[in-house]
N, C-alpha and C positions, 0 to 999 in steps of 0.2 A: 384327407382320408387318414391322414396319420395321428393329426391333431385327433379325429372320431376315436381312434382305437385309445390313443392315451386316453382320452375323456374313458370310456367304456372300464379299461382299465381301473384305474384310480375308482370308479365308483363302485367296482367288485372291492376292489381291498377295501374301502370303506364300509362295504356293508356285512363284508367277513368279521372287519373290527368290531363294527356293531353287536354284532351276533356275538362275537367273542365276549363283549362286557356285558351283554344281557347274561349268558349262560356263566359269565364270571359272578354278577352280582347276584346268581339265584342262586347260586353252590353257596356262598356268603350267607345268605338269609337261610338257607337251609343249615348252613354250619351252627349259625347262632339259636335257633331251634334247637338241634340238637344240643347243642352246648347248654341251652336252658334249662331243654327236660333232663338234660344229665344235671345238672345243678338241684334240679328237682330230687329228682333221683336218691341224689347222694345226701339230700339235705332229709329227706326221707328216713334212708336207710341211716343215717348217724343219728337220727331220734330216738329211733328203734332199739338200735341199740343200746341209748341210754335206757329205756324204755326198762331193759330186761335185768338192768341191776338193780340191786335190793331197795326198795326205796325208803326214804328217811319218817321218822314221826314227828309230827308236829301237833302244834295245836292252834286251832282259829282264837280268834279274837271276839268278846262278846259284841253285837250289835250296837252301833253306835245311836242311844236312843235323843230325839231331836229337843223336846218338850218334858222340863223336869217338874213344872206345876202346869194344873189345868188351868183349862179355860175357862170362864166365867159359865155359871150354867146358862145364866140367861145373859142376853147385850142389857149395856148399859143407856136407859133412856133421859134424853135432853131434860132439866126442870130447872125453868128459867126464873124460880124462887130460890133455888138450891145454888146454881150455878148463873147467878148474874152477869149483865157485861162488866168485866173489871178490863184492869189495864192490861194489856199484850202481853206476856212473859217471854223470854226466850230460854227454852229447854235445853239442859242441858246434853251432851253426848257422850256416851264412854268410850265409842270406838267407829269410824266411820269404815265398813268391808265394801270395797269393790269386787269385780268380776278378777281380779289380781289382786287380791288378797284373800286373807284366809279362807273366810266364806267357801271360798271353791278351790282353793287348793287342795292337796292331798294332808292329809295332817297325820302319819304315821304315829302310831303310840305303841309303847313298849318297845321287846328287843326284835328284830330284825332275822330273818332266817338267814342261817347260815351255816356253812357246812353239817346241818343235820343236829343246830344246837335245840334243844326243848324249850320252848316259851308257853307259860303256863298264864290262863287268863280266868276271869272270875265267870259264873256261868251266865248266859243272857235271861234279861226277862223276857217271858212267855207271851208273844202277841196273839192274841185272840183272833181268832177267823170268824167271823161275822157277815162272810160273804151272802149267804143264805137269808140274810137278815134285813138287808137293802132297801127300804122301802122303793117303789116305785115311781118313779115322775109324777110331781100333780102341781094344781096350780095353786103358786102361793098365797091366792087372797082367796079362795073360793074352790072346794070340790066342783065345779060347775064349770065349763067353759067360758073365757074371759072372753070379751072381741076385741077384736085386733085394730089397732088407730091406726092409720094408714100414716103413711110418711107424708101426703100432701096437704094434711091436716095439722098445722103447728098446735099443739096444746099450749095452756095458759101456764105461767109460771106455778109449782108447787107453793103452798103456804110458807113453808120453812125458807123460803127464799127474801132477805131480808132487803134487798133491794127493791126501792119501788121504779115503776115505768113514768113517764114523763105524762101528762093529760094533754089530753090529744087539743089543737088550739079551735076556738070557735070558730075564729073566721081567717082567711086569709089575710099575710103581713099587707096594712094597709101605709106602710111609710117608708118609700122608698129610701131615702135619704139617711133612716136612721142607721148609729149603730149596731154593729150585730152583738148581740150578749154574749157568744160564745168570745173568747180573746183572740182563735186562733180563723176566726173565719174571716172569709177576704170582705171590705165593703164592696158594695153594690158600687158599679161603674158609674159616673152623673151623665145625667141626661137620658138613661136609658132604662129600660123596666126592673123591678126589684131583679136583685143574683136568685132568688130560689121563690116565687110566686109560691109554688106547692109546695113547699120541705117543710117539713113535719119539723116537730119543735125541738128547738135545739136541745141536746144531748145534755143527758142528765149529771154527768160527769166530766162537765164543763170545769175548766182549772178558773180558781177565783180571778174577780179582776183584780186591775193593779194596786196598790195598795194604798195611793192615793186617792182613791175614790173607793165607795162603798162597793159592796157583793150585789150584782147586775139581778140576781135571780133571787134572794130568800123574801127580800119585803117594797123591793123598789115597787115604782106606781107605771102602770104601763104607758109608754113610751106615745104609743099612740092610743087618741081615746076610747077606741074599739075594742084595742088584744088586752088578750088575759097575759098575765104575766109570763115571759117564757118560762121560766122554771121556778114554779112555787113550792118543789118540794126536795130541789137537791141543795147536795152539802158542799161548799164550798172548797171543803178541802180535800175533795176527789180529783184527780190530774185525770187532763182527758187522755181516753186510749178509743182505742181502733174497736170497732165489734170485731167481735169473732166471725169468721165468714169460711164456711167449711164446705165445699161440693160434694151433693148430693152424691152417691153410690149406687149407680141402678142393681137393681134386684138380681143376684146372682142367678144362673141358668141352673136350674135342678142337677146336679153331677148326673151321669149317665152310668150305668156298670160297666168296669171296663172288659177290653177286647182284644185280643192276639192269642198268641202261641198258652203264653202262660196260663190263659185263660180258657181254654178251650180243654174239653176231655179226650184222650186217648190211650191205644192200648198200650202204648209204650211208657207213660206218662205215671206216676203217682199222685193221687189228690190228697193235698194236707189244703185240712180248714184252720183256715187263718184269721181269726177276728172277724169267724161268719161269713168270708170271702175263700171260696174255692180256690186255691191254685193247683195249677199242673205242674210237678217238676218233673226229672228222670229220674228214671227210678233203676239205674244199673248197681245201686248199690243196696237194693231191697235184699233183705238175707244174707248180704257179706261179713258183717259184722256183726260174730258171735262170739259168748266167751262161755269158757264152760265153769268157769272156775274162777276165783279173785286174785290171782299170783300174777305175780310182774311177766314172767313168759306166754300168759292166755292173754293179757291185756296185751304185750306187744305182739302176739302172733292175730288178735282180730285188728291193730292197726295196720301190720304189715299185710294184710288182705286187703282192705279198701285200698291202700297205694297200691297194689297189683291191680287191682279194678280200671275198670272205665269212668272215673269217678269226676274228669273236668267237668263232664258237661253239665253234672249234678252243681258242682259252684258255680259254673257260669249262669244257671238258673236262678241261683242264689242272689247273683247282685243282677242280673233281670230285673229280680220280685224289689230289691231294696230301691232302683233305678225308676222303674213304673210306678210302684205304691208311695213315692219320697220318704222310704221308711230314713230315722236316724238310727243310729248304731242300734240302739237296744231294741229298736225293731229287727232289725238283721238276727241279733241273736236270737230274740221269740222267736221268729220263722222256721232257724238253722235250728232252736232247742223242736219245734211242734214237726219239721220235716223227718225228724232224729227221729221222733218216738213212731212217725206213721211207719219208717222203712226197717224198721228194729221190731225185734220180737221181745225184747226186752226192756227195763227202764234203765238198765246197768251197760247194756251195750249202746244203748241210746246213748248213755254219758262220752261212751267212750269217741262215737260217731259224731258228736257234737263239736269236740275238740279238736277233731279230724277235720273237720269243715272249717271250724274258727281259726284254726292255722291254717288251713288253705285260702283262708278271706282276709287272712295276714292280724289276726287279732289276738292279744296275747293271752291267753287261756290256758289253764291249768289243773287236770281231773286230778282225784286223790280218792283213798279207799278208807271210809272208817276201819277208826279199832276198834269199835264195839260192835260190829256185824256188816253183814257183806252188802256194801251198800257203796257206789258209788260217786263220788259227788263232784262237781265241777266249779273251778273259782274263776273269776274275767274280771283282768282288772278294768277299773273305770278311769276316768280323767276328775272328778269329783265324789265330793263325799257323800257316797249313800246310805241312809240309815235305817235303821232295821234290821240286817243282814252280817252276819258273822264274818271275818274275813280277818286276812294274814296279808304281812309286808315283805315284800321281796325288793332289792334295789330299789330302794323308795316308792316303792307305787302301792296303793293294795287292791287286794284278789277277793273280789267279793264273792260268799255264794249267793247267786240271786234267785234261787229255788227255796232257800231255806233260812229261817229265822233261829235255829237252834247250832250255839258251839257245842266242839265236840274236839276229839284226837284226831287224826286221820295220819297215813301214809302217803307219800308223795316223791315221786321223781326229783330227782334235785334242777335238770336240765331243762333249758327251754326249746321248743323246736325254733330252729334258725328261719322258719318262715313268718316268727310272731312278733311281729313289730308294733301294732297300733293299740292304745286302750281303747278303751268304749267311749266317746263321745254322746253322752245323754243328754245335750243341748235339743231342741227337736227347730234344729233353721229352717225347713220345710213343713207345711203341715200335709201330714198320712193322706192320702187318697183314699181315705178308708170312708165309705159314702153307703154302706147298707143298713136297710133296715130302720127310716128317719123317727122320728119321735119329739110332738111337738109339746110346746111348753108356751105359757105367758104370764111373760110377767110385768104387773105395773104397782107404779107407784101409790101411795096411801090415800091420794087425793081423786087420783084413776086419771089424772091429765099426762100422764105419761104409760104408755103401755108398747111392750115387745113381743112379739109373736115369732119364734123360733124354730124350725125345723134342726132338730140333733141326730147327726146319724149314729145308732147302737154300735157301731160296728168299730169307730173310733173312741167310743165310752166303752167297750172292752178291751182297747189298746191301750188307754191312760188308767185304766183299773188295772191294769198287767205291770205298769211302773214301778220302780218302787222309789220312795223318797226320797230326793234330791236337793241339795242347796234350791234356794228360791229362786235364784236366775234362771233355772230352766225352766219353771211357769212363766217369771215374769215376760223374759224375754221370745217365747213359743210365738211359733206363726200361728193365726187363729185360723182355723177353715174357713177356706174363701165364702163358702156359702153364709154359715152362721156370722161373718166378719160383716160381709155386705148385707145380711139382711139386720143387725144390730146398728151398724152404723147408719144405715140409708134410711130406720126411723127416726134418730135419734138427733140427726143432722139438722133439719130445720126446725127444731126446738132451741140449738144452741146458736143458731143462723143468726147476725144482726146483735147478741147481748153481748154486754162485756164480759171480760175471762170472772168476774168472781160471778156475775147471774148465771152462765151456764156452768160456772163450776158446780153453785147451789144446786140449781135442774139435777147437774149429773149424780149430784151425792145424796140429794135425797131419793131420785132412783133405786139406788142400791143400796141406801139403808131399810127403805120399806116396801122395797118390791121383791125383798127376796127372805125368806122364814130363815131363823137362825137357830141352830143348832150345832153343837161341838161334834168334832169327828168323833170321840169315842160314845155321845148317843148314838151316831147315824152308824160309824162302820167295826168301833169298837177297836179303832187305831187311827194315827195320826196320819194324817193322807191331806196333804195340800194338793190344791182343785188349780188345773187351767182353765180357762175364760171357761170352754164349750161347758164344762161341768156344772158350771152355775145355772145351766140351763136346761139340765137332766136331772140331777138329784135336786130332793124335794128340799133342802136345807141346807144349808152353808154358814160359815164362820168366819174370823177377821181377817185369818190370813186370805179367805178366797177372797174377799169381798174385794179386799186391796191390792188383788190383780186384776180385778174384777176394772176397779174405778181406775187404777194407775192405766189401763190398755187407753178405756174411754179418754180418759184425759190427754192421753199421747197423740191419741189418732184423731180424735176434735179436735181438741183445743190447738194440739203442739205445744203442749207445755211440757217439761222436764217434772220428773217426779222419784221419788224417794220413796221408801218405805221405813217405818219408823221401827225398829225389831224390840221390844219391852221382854220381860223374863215371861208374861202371860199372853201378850197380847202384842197386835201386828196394825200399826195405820200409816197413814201415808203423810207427806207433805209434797206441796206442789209449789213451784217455783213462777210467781204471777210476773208479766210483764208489768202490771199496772201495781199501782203501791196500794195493794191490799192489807188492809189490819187483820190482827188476830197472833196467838200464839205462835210460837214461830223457831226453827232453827237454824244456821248458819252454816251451810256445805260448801268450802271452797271460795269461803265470802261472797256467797250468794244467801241472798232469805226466802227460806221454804216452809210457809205457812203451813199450818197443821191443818188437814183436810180427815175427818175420823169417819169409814164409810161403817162401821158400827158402831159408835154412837149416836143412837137414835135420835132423830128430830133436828141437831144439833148443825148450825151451820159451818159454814168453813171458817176456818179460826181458831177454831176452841176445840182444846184438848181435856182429856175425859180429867176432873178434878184429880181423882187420885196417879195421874202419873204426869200432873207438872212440875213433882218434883223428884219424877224419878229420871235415869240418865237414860237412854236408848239409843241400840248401836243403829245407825244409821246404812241400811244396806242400798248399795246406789249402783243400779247396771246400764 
């Protein structure tokens, strides 16, 4: 009995102790809470107050423009009088840019803000809006609808493909015993039935034989007196490689619109359209943010009103929409800029609202007031260089405006709010769930043995037409939408199935030389605008740069070959790095040889680089 009570005992103080650290460790959680939003708080309230002293003048920086001569009006087409086969060259390089190098570094020019010194810049050239001007999707070979080549229908190799196929043999190897022509195959076992009764004729890119004996294939006498010769039409000095063997991609499942909270209408909710996609956010801060006037005191008393507000759950909606849509940074910011202007009754308090959220989403952002009229404007720095757009350098970063193409004076806060830690990451490592509105397109090749048939959703071509122009690594490297990925790849797969890396290199590049109309961006948009993949498959027209993200994707994701892009003063092509010892022009990355592959010049096979720039130097951009 006694022993019962001590038990009974000891199990009350244990479960007293229990209770004591539950209710100890929720004081704790609730302390750091508090402790947060006091940090909140305070981090707040000392913005503010920088807020309301006088703010400095400065002046942006003209638009860094990318392209100092044009482009050729028209592509340059193959003329194999003009441009014979001669010897291989190897091109040279002025500069090789990686993803860590300058290319995408920040490259600050002139003086540096600081404590409110004046930096005076030259004014920018005036880009043209040509938005209105667009032509419409149509199909490259024809106003007509093109038909669509199924993917289980391998087409025949394009003309421009200089490789020939091996002839198929009359009759089956009738001599078990003999030699195999290829060097590298096993003999037939003795005494037992030929190694391959049915195998198709050996491979055309047989390594020669030994050197004491003659080449097994160009004129020997068949072997036995029935076969045709194995190989009456290859070249001896091809080294055998592997085909290409690339698995097929079944057909992507049509996206579906998505569906939850965000997505749904209600009274408490504000709908900001978003790239044609409705969202829902909250809307507690609809009307908070007013200014009546452009003084440093109206601007800090409508910030100091949204921090009074209910305003988390307006952010938490924020990275929702950036979580569900896989938006990258500079989707956040469109959404954060388009939710601003729906809950604003103004475009100047929108600015202010803007910055108010971008430092609540921890990104470092900087409004400023013209001196030439009351006009408010907003700079966000990025992590690369974007061109176009006017912008100033503060502790080495710069503050783009990406509303506006024109410098000017402005006024500005000297201080950062203490919540703005991150720049704008414009890589896009995710592709947008942005799926409304499809729009199909096809395109084939010159000869019609190759054709793509693509569904493009509008909704993500008004999110890459909202971009603005970036280092190349952000196209090159962009996830392509699953849909348009797998239905590009899953035709294009058993065309390159079975050939070696330079036949489907050919297949791929004469593809994209003559299945898609060429045209310079300042015909089509009346400014320089590098295309990711899906774009090639919406606008009616494209140019060297797209083509070369175009053929660099395909070649990555077929073949897995390593590829380059070649950067000229006018002009943008690729080289590709064969496992097989492919000829042709050629450059040297890393003491690797990366064959010149030109997806605009026309006709022209892989190899050969356009005459007038084999003796020009080209930086070589490698991501």
């Amino acid at each position: 009995m006694k022993r019962f009570i001590l038990l009974a005992f000891c199990a009350t103080c244990c479960m007293g102790t229990q209770a004591q650290v539950v209710d100890d460790f929720d004081d704790f959680v609730n302390s750091e809470i508090a402790s947060f939003d006091k940090f909140i708080d305070d981090a707040n309230k000392q913005f503010i107050s920088f807020l309301r002293n006088p703010w400095k003048e400065f002046d942006s920086k003209k638009p860094v423009e990318k392209r100092v001569k044009p482009e050729p009006v028209k592509p340059v087409v193959y003329d194999e009088k003009k441009d014979p086969d001669t010897t291989p060259v190897e091109l040279t390089i002025e500069e090789i840019l990686g993803q860590s190098t300058k290319e995408s570094k920040q490259r600050p020019q002139g003086r540096v803000i600081d404590g409110g010194e004046k930096v005076t810049f030259d004014k920018p050239q005036k880009k043209v809006d040509n938005t209105n001007k667009r032509r419409q999707p149509v199909d490259t070979e024809s106003e007509k609808p093109q038909p669509v080549v199924k993917p289980e229908t391998p087409a025949a190799v394009p003309a421009p493909v200089p490789t020939s196929q091996p002839a198929a043999p009359a009759t089956k190897p009738s001599c078990p015993n003999a030699k195999p022509t290829c060097p590298n195959a096993k003999p037939a076992a003795p005494a037992t039935k030929p190694a391959c009764p049915n195998a198709k004729p050996t491979c055309p890119n047989a390594k020669p034989a030994a050197p004491a004996t003659k080449p097994a294939c160009p004129n020997a006498k068949p072997t036995c007196p029935n076969a045709k010769p194995a190989c009456p039409n290859a070249q001896p000095a091809v080294p055998t490689t592997k085909p290409v063997v690339v698995p097929v991609t079944p057909p992507a499942v049509k996206p579906s619109a998505p569906t939850g909270e965000l997505f749904t209408a209600s009274s408490d909710k504000q709908m900001v359209n978003f790239c044609g996609q409705k969202v829902y956010v909250d809307k507690s801060l609809k009307g908070v943010c007013s200014i009546g006037n452009m003084r440093e005191n109206a601007i800090a008393d409508a910030y100091e009103a949204m921090c009074k507000a209910d305003y988390k759950a307006l952010v938490d909606d924020c990275r929702k929409v950036k979580k569900e849509l896989n938006l990258n940074d500079w989707g956040i910011f469109l959404f954060v800029r388009e939710a601003s202007k729906a809950l604003c009754t103004d475009e100047n308090a929108a600015v202010v609202m803007q910055q108010f959220l971008l430092n609540e989403l921890g990104y470092k952002s900087k409004m400023a007031r013209r001196a030439d009229r009351n006009q408010m404007l907003l700079f966000v720095a990025a992590d690369c260089q974007v061109y176009g757009h006017p912008y100033f350098t503060k502790d080495g970063l710069n503050y783009y405006n990406l509303t506006s193409n024109e410098s000017c004076q402005f006024y500005m806060c000297q201080e950062d709010s203490p919540k703005a830690k991150s720049k704008l990451n414009m890589q896009v490592n995710h592709a947008p769930a942005l799926n409304a509105g499809m729009v199909n397109s096809v395109h084939k090749n010159r000869s019609g043995s190759v054709a793509v048939s693509v569904d493009v959703p509008k909704s993500l071509m008004e999110f890459y037409g909202s971009m603005p122009q970036c280092d190349y690594s952000v196209y090159v490297n962009a996830e392509v939408n699953p849909s348009v990925a797998s239905k590009v790849l899953s035709t294009l797969a058993p065309l390159v199935n079975g050939k070696s890396e330079a036949e489907a290199a050919n297949l791929l590049i004469n593809f994209v030389q003559t299945g898609f109309q060429y045209a310079t961006d300042q015909e089509q948009f009346g400014y320089e605008k590098p295309f990711f993949v899906e774009e090639l498959f919406y606008y009616p027209y494209c140019d060297c740069e797209d083509r070369s993200v175009l053929y660099s994707y395909l070649v990555r994701n077929l073949l897995k070959l390593d590829v380059v892009l070649l950067d000229y003063p006018n002009h943008i092509a690729t080289a590709v790095c064969f496992n097989e010892n492919v000829s042709g022009d050629f450059v040297t990355v890393g003491g690797k040889k990366y064959v010149v592959c030109d997806p605009t010049y026309i006709g022209a096979s892989i190899g050969k680089a356009m005459p007038q720039f084999k003796n020009v130097a080209a930086k070589v951009l490698k991501y």
